[in-house]
C-alpha positions as semicolon CSV with decimal commas, in nm:
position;residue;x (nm);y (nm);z (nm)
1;X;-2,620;0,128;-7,627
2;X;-2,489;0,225;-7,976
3;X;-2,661;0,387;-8,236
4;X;-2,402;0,407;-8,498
5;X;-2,074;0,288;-8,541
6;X;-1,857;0,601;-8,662
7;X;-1,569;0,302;-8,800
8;X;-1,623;0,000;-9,000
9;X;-1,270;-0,096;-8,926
10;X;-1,074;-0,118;-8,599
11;X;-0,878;0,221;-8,526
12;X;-0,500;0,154;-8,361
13;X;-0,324;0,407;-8,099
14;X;0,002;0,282;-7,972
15;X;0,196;0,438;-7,747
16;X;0,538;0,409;-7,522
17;X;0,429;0,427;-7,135
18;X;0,719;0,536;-6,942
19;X;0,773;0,587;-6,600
20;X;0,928;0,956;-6,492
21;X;1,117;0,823;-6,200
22;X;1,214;0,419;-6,049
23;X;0,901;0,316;-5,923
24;X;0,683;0,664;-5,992
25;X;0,344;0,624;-6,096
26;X;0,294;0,761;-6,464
27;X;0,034;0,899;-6,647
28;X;0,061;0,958;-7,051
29;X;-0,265;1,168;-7,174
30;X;-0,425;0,978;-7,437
31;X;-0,568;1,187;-7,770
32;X;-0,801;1,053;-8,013
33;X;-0,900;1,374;-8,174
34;X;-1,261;1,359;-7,989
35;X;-1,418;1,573;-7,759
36;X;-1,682;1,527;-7,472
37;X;-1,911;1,774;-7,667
38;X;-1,938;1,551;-7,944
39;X;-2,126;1,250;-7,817
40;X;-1,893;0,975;-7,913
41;X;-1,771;0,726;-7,740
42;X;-1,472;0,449;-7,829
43;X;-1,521;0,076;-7,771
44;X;-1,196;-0,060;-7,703
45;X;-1,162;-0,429;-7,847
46;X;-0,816;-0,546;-7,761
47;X;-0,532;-0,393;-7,579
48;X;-0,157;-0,568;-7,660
49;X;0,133;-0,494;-7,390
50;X;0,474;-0,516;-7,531
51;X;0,664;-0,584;-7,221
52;X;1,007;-0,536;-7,363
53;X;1,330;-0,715;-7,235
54;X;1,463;-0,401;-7,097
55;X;1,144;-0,386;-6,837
56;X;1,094;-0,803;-6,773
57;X;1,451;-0,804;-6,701
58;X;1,390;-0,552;-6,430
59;X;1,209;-0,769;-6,261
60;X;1,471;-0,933;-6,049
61;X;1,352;-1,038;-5,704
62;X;1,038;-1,115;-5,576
63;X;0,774;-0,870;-5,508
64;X;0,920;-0,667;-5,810
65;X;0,622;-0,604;-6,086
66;X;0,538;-0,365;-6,333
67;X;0,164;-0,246;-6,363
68;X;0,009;-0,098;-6,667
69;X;-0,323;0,046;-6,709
70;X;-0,617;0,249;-6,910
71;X;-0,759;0,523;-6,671
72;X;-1,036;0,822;-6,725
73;X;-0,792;1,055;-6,470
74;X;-0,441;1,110;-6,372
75;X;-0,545;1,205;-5,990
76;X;-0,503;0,808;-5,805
77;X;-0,206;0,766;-5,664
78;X;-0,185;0,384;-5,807
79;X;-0,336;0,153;-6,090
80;X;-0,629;-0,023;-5,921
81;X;-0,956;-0,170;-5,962
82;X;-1,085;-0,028;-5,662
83;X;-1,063;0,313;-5,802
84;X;-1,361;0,358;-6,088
85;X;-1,127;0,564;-6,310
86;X;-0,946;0,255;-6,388
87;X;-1,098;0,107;-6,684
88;X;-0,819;-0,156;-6,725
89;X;-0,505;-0,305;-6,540
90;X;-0,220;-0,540;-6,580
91;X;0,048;-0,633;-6,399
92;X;0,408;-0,846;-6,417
93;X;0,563;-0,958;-6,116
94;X;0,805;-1,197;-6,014
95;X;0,687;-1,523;-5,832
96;X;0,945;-1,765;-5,769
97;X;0,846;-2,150;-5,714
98;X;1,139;-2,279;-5,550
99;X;1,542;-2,181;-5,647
100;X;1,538;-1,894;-5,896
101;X;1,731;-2,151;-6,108
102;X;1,405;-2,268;-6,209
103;X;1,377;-2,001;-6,457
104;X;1,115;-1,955;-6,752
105;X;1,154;-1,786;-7,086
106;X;0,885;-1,512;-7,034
107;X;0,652;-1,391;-7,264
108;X;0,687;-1,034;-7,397
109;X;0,385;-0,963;-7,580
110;X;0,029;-0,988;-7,391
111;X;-0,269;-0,959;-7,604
112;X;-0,627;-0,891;-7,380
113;X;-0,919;-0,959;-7,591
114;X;-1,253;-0,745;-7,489
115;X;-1,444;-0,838;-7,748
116;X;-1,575;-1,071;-7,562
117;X;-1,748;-0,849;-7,343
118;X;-2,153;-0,772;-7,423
119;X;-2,113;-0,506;-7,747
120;X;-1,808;-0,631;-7,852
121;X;-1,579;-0,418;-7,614
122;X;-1,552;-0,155;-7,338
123;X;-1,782;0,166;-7,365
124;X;-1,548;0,454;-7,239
125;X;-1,564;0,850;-7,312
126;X;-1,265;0,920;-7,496
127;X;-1,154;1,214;-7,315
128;X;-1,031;1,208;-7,105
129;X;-0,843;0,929;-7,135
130;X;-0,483;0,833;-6,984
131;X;-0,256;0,531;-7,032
132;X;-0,078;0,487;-6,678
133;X;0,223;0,277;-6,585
134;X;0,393;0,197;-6,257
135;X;0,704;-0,012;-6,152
136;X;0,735;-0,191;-5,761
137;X;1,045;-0,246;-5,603
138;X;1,249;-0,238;-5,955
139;X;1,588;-0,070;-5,975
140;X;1,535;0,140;-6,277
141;X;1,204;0,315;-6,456
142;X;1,057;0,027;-6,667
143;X;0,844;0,145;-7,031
144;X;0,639;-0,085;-7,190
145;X;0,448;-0,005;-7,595
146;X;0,062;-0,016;-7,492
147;X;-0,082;-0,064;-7,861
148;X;-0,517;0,011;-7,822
149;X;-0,773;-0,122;-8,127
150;X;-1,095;0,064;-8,098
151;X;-1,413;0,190;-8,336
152;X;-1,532;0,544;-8,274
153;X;-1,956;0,518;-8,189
154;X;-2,213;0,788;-8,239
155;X;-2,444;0,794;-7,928
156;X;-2,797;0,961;-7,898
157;X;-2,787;1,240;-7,630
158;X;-2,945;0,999;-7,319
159;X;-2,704;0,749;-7,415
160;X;-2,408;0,986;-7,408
161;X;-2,511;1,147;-7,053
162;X;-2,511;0,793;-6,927
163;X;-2,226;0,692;-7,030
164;X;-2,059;0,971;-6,824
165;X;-2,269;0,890;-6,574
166;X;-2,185;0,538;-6,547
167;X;-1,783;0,662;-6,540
168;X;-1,856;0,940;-6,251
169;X;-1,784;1,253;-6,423
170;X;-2,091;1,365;-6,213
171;X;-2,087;1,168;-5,905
């Protein structure tokens, strides 16, 4: 689908995703500078989570998690799949196997590698473009740092129209 990559190197965004309220489903508008008239898309190559302490140590009982995502609209009332706005989830949440004295040291950094996927990435429209975050059954709003690593692409005017296509901006 691309014509002509815009970047030779990797562009980073990074911002704090916090919820408003305990348990209140978030959305943080996401601004690259780009508009829809301008036939560019962004192909996201990694996304990193910084957890935090603050928010993993929120997680307390089971059934308490913490999801994150990448969405193209603030209307769903949660971060899933299901919906096609989501372009990308993930989730923390407490599983206990046995006695909670069988604790781990968790890891606070996730790193999710799309290069992998056919063109080196995910194809989205950059605008618009929302980070969302959402805590269950925690006692206090979590935040995580969602840090994105993407290359700006020029698109012909077919490509561009299905590339909104493909993400329901007309459907």
């Amino acid at each position: 689908m691309p014509v002509t990559g815009v970047d030779q190197y990797a562009n980073m965004y990074q911002t704090i995703l916090t919820e408003s309220a305990v348990t209140t489903l978030t959305y943080e508008e996401i601004n690259l500078g780009l508009t829809l008239f301008q036939k560019r898309a962004i192909l996201v190559s990694r996304i990193v989570i910084d957890w935090g302490f603050g928010t993993i140590g929120l997680l307390a009982a089971t059934g308490d998690g913490v999801s994150v995502g990448l969405t193209q609209s603030n209307r769903p009332t949660s971060i899933t799949l299901r919906d096609t706005s989501t372009i990308w989830k993930a989730e923390k949440a407490v599983v206990e196997y046995g006695t909670s004295a069988n604790a781990l040291i968790e890891n606070m950094l996730d790193v999710y590698d799309l290069s992998d996927i056919p063109g080196g990435g995910e194809f989205i429209v950059p605008t618009p473009l929302y980070g969302a975050i959402q805590g269950i059954g925690i006692a206090a709003a979590a935040s995580v740092v969602m840090r994105m690593y993407f290359t700006v692409v020029e698109l012909k005017p077919e490509q561009y129209i299905e590339l909104l296509e493909a993400r329901h901006f007309f459907g």
